[in-house]
C-alpha positions in Angstrom: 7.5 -26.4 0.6 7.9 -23.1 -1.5 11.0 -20.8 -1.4 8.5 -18.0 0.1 7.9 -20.3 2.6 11.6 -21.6 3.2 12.9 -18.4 3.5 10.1 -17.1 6.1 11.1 -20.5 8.5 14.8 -19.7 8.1 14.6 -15.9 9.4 12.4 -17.2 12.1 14.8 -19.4 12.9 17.6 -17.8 12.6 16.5 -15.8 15.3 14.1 -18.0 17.5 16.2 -17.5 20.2 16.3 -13.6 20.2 12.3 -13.2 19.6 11.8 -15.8 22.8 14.1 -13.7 24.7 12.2 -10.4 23.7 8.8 -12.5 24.6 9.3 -13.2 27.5 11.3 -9.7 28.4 8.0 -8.0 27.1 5.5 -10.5 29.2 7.1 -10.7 32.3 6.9 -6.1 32.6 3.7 -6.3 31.4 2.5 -8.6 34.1 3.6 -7.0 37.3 2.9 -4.0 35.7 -1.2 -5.3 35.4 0.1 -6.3 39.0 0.5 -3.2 40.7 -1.8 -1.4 38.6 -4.3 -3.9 40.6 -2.9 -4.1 43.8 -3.1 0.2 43.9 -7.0 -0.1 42.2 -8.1 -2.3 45.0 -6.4 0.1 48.1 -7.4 3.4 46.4 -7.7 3.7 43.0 -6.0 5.7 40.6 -7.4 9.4 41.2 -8.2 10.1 37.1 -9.1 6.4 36.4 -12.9 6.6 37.1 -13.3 10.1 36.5 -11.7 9.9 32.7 -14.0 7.1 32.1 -17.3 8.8 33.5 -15.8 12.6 31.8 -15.7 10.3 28.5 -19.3 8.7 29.2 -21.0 11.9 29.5 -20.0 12.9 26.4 -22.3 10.1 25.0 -24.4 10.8 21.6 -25.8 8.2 19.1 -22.7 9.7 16.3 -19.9 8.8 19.0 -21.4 5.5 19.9 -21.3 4.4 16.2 -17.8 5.8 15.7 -16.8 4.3 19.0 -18.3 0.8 17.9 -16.9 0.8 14.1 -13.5 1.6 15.8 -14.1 -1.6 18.1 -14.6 -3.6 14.4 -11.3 -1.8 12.8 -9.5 -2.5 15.9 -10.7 -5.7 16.6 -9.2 -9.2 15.1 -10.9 -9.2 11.7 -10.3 -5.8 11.7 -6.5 -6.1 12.0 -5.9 -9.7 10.1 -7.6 -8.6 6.6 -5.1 -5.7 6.4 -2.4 -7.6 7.7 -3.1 -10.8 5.0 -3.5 -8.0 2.7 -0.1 -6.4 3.2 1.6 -9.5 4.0 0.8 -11.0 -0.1 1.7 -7.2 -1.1 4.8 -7.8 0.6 5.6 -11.0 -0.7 5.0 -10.5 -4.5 7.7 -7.7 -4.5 10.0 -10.4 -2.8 10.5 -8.1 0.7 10.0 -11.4 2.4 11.9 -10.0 5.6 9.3 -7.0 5.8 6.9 -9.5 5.4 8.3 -11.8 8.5 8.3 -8.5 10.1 4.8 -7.2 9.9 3.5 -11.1 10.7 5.5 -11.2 13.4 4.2 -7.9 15.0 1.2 -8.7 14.4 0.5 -12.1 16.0 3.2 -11.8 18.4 1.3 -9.1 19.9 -1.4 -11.2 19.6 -0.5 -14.2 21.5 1.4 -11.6 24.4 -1.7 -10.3 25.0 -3.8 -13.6 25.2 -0.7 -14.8 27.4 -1.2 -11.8 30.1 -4.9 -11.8 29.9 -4.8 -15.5 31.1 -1.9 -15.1 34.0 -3.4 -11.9 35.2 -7.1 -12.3 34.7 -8.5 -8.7 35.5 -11.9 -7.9 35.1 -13.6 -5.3 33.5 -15.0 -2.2 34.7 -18.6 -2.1 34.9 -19.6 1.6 35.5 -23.0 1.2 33.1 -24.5 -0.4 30.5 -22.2 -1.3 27.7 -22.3 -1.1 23.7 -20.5 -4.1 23.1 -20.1 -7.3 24.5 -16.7 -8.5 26.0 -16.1 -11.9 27.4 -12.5 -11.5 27.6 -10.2 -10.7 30.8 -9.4 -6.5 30.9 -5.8 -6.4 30.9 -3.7 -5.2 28.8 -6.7 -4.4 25.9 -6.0 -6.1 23.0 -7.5 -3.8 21.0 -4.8 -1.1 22.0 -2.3 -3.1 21.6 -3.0 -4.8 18.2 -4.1 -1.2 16.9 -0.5 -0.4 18.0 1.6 -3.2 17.3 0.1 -2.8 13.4 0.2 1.0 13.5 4.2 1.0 14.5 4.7 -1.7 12.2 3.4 0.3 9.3 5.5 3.3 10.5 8.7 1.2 10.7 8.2 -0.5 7.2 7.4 2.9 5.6 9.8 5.2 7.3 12.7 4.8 4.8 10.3 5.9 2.0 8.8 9.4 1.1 5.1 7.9 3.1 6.7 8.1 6.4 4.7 11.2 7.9 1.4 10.3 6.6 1.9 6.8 7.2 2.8 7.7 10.7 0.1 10.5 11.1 -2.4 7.9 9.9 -1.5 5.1 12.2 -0.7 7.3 15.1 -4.4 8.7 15.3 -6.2 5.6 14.4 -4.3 3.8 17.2 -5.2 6.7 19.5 -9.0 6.9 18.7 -9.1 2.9 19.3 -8.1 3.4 22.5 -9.8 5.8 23.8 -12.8 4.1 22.2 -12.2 1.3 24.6 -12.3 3.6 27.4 -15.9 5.3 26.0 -17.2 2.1 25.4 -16.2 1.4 29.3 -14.6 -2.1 28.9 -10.9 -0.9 29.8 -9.6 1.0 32.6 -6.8 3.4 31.3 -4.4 1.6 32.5 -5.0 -1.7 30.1 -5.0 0.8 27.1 -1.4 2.5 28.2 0.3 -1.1 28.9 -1.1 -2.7 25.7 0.2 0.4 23.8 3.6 0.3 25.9 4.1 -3.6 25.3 3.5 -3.5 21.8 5.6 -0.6 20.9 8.6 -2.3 22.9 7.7 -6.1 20.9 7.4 -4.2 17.6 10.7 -2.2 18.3 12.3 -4.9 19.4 11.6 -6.9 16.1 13.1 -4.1 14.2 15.8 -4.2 15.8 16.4 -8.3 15.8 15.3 -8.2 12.0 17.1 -5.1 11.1 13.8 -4.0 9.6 15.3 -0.1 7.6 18.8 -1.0 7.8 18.0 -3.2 4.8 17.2 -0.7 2.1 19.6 2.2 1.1 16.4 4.3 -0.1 15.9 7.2 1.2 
C-alpha cells in the first residue's frame, strides 16, 4: 500500500464516525423533506411547480435544447468524475492529500446520498411532454443538482484561501445554476428535487469542511 494511499485511509478513519453522523444527519432531512414535498404534490400541488416548468418549456428553441442537453453531459456522472480524477492526481502530486480526501469525499458522498434517497423515496418523474433525454432513474432529489453542487462548493472551498476564490466561485455558482434549471427545461425534475439536491449537498460539502478543517489548514491568504 502506498503512503498516498495510507494517509487517505487514515483521515477517513480518523473521522469515520463524524462523516456517518453527517450521512445520516443529511439523509434523514432530505427524506421527509422529498416526503412532504409529495404528500403537498398529491393534495394540491405547489402553485409555481407546474407553471415554472411549462413558463421554461415555452421557451423551447433548437440552441436551448442543445445547451440544455450538453449541460445534462457536464452535469451528469462522466461529466463530474473526469474533473474530479483530474483534480484529485493534481491534488495529490503537490502532496495536499487532505484537499484531496476532501474533494473525493464531496464528490461520491454526494453521490451515494443521492442514490440512497432516490431508492427510500422513489418519486417519479414529471411527464408534462415529450422529453430530450432519457431518465430511468427515481426524481428526487436530482442528482444532477446535487452533484453539480456538491463539486461546485467543493471547488469554492478548496480555492477560497487563494487569490481564485471569486472567479472560482462565480464559475461554479452559475454552472451549478444553469444545470439545474436545465433539469427543469428538459422536464425530468420538479423544482423541488433541484432545491433539495442543492440544499443536501451544500450542507454534506460544508459539513466536510468543517470535520476536515478544509482552509484552516493553510495560512495563505
Amino acid at each position: 500500500m502506498t503512503r498516498s494511499l495510507q494517509s487517505v485511509l487514515h483521515y477517513i478513519s480518523e473521522h469515520r464516525l463524524r462523516l456517518l453522523v453527517l450521512f445520516i444527519g443529511v439523509l434523514i432531512p432530505l427524506v421527509v423533506f422529498g416526503d412532504l414535498a409529495e404528500d403537498i404534490w398529491k393534495r394540491e400541488g405547489f402553485s409555481w411547480d407546474v407553471p415554472l416548468l411549462e413558463g421554461l418549456h415555452a421557451h423551447a428553441s433548437a440552441p436551448l435544447d442543445a445547451l440544455a442537453v450538453t449541460l445534462a453531459v457536464l452535469g451528469g456522472f462522466w461529466g463530474l468524475v473526469i474533473p474530479t480524477l483530474l483534480l484529485l492526481s493534481w491534488l495529490g502530486r503537490r502532496g495536499q492529500r487532505r484537499d484531496a480526501v476532501f474533494l473525493g469525499l464531496a464528490v461520491a458522498g454526494a453521490a451515494l446520498l443521492n442514490l440512497a434517497a432516490k431508492a427510500v423515496f422513489q418519486r417519479t418523474r414529471p411527464d408534462l411532454w415529450p422529453r430530450l433525454v432519457v431518465e430511468d432513474t427515481f426524481s428526487f432529489p436530482s442528482g444532477h443538482a446535487m452533484g453539480s453542487m456538491a463539486f461546485a462548493a467543493a471547488l469554492v472551498v478548496l480555492a477560497w484561501p487563494t487569490r481564485w476564490r471569486w472567479p472560482v466561485t462565480v464559475g461554479a455558482g452559475l454552472f451549478t445554476l444553469l444545470v439545474g434549471v436545465s433539469r427543469l427545461y428538459l422536464g425530468v425534475h420538479f423544482p423541488s428535487d433541484v432545491l433539495a439536491g442543492w440544499c443536501a449537498a451544500l450542507v454534506w460539502v460544508t459539513g466536510l469542511a468543517v470535520i476536515l478543517r478544509i482552509g484552516r489548514v493553510r495560512s495563505k491568504p
